[in-house]
N, C-alpha and C positions, 0 to 999 in steps of 0.2 A: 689613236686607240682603236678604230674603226680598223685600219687595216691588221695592227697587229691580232683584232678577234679574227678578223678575215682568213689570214695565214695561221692562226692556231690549228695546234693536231685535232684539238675538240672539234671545231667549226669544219673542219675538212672532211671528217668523218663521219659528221652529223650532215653533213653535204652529201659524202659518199651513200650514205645510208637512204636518203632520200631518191637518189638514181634510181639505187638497185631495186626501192619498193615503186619508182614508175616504170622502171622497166619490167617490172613482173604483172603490175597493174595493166598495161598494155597487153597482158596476152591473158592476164586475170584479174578480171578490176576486181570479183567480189575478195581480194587477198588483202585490199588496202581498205576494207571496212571497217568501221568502228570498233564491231566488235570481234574480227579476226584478231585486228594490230592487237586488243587487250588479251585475247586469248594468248599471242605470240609470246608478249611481255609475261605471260602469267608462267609461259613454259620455258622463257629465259631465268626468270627471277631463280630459280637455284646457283645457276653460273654466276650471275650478280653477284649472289651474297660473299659466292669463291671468291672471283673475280675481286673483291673491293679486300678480302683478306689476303689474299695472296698479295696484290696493290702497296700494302703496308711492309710485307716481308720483304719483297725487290727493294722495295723504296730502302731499305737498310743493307742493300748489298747482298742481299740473301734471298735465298729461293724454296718455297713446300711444295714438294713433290707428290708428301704423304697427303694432301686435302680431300684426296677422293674416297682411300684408303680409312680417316677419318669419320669421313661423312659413311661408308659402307659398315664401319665397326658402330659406332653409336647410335645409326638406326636399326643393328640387329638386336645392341643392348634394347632397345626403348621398346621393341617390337618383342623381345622373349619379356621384359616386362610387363607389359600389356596383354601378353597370353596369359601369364602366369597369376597377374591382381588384372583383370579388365577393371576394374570398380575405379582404380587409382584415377584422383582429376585427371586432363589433359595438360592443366597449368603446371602439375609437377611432374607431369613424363619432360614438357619443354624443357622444365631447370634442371633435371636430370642429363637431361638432351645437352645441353649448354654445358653443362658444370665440367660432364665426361670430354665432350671436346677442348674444352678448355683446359683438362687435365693432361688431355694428349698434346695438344698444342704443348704447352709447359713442358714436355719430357723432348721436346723438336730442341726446346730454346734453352735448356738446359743443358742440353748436351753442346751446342755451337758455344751458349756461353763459359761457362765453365770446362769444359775439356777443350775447347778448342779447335774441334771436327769441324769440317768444310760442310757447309747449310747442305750440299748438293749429297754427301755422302750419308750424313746423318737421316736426312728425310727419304731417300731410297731404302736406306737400312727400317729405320718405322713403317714405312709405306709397307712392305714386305713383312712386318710384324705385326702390323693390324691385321692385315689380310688374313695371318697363319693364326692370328686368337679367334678371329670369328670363324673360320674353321673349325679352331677347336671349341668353341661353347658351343655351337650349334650340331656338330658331329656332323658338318656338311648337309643341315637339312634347311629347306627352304621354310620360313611363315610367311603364309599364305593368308588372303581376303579374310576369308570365314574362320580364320582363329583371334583375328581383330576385332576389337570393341568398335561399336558404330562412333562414337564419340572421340575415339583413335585416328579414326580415318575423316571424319566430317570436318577435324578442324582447317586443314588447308584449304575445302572447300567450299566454307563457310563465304556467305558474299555478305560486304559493306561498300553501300554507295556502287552497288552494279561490280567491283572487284573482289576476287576472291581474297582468302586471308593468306595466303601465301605470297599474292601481288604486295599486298599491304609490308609482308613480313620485308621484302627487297625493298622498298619505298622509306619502309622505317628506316633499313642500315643506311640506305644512302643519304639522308637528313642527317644521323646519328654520327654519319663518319664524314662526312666531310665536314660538322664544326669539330669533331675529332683531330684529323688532321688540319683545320685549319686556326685554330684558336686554343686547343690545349698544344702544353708544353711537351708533348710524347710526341704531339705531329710536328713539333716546327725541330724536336731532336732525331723525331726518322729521317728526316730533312737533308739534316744536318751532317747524320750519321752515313748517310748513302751518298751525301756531296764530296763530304773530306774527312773520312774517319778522324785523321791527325789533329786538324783543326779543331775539329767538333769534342776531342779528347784536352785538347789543351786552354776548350773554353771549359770546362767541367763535367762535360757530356759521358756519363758511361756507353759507350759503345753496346758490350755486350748484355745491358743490362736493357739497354734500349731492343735490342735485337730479339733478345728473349720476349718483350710484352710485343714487340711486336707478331711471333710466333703464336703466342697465348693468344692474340685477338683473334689471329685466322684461326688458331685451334674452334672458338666459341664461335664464331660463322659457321664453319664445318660442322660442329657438332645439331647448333640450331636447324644448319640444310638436311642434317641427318635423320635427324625426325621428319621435317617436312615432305623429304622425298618416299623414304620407306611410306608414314602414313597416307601421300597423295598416291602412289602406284600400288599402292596394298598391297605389297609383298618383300621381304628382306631374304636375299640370302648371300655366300660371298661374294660374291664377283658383282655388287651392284656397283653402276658406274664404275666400271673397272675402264681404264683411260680415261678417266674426265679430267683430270689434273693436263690433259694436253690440254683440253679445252679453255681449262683457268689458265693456263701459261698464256696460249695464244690472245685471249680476249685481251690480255691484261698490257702485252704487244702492242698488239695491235692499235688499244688504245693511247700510245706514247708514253707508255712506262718503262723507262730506259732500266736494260737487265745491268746496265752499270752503278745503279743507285742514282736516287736524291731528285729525280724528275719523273714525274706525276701527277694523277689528280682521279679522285675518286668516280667525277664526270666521264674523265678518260678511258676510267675499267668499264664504267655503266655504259659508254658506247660502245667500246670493244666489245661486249658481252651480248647487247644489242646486235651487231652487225653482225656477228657469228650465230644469234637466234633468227634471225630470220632469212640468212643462207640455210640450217639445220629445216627451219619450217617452210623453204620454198622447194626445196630440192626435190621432195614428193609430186610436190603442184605442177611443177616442170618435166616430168618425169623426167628426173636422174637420178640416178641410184643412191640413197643414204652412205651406202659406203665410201664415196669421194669425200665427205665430210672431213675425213682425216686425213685425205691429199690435203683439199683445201684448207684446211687450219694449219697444217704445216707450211705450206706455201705463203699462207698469210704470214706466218709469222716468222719466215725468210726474209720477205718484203718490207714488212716493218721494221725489224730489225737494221735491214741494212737503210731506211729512211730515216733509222734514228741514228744511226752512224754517221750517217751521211749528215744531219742539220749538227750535230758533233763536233764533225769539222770544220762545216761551215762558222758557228760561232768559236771555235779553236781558234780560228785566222781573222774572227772580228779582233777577236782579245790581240792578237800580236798586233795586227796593225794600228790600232788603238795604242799600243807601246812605242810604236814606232814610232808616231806622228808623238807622242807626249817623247820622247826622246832627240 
């Protein structure tokens, strides 16, 4: 048991991740402070919440493109709403925040499941359509700090127990979804569905029906992120997080979530997510330009990609050989 934690993608990565903060700690100890690490995790925790949705859509053989796209259309809704009523609580801009992502997600998994469009062509086609709605209700115009309610903006950074609530908000999904996938009937059919569609079809498994909720969950992370970010950076306009969808892909990589389906773990995305937050938050420290960011995630998730190929194979040729000697 000890060795297989050893040799797990988790344990490697959480290794890997350990390097990289003493090797930065050697040229800048105060980066490995208490309260930096929590500042980092607070400025990762949006990719988290991607990161742990997307995690569920691979796991089904499928992929959202549209997450960022999402996340930029829901926090502009949430944000002309809050110009519009400032008075409205914060508790129902969230479920507002939730419900509309949840509804976009739905329209991802609607269209794979019932039309039968390629997850890849359907989420580029949305991704591309949120973009052009928030264009059009806002006529191209930015909201800004000073048309925000204080109450709009203070809730991410609201602190409990020394972390803000946006920390809390990433800490909650990840609780929420890993007994998700690991003890309800949806996670052990994403499972399933991303192992051996056929199989998972011929034990009673809806494929496509599993594929859509699992669409629907990422929509309602996206939507949730979408409040959190517009209200923490006080300001929505189109182009917010315009490529962050590279960054959910990559994290979600990088932490051994095979783009072939049915292998993963929600720990997985939260280190991938992790290791890409604090590359984004060292790069400054070091002076090296932010823009390598998106060499580097790409490169990451070349790398990963061909590690998860590669352990593929390697258990491909446990299985034969294991035939062979039983033959």
């Amino acid at each position: 048991m000890l060795q297989r934690l050893l040799t797990s993608r988790e344990a490697l990565l959480l290794g890997a991740i350990a390097v990289l903060l003493g090797l930065i700690a050697l040229r800048f100890p105060g980066f490995v402070a208490p309260a930096n690490l929590a500042s980092v995790f607070n400025d990762t925790s949006p990719l988290i919440l991607l990161a742990i949705g997307q995690m569920i859509v691979i796991l089904t053989k499928c992929i959202d493109l549209s997450v960022a796209a999402n996340l930029a259309l829901t926090g502009m809704v949430v944000a002309m709403i809050n110009v519009a009523a400032p008075g409205l609580p914060v508790v129902l801009i969230v479920v507002i925040a939730i419900t509309l992502g949840t509804a976009l997600g739905m329209v991802n998994g609607v269209l794979v499941w019932k039309l039968d469009i390629p997850p890849i062509v359907v989420t580029l086609g949305t991704m591309t359509i949120f973009r052009g709605i928030i264009f059009l209700i806002s006529d191209g115009k930015w909201v800004n700090s000073h048309e925000m309610s204080a109450a709009f903006k203070a809730f991410p950074r609201a602190e409990i127990l020394g972390l803000p609530m946006l920390s809390w908000c990433a800490i909650l999904a990840v609780i929420v979804f890993t007994v998700v996938m690991s003890r309800t009937t949806l996670g052990r059919a994403a499972y399933a569905v991303g192992g051996n569609p056929h199989a998972a079809t011929y034990t009673g498994i809806n494929v496509g029906r599993t594929q859509f909720w699992a669409f629907t969950l990422s929509g309602a992370l996206a939507g949730l992120t979408g409040y959190l970010w517009v209200s923490r950076y006080a300001v929505a306009y189109v182009d917010i997080a315009g490529g962050f969808e590279l960054d959910v892909v990559a994290a979600c990589v990088i932490g051994g979530i095979s783009i072939a389906g049915g292998i993963g773990s929600v720990g997985g995305a939260v280190l991938g997510a992790l290791f890409l937050g604090v590359i984004k938050n060292a790069l400054p420290v070091v002076n090296i330009s932010p823009f390598w960011q998106l060499a580097i995630s790409g490169s990451a998730i070349i790398i990963a990609v061909a590690l998860n190929a590669r352990a593929n194979r390697e258990k491909g040729r446990i299985i034969l050989k294991s035939a062979e000697h039983a033959t």
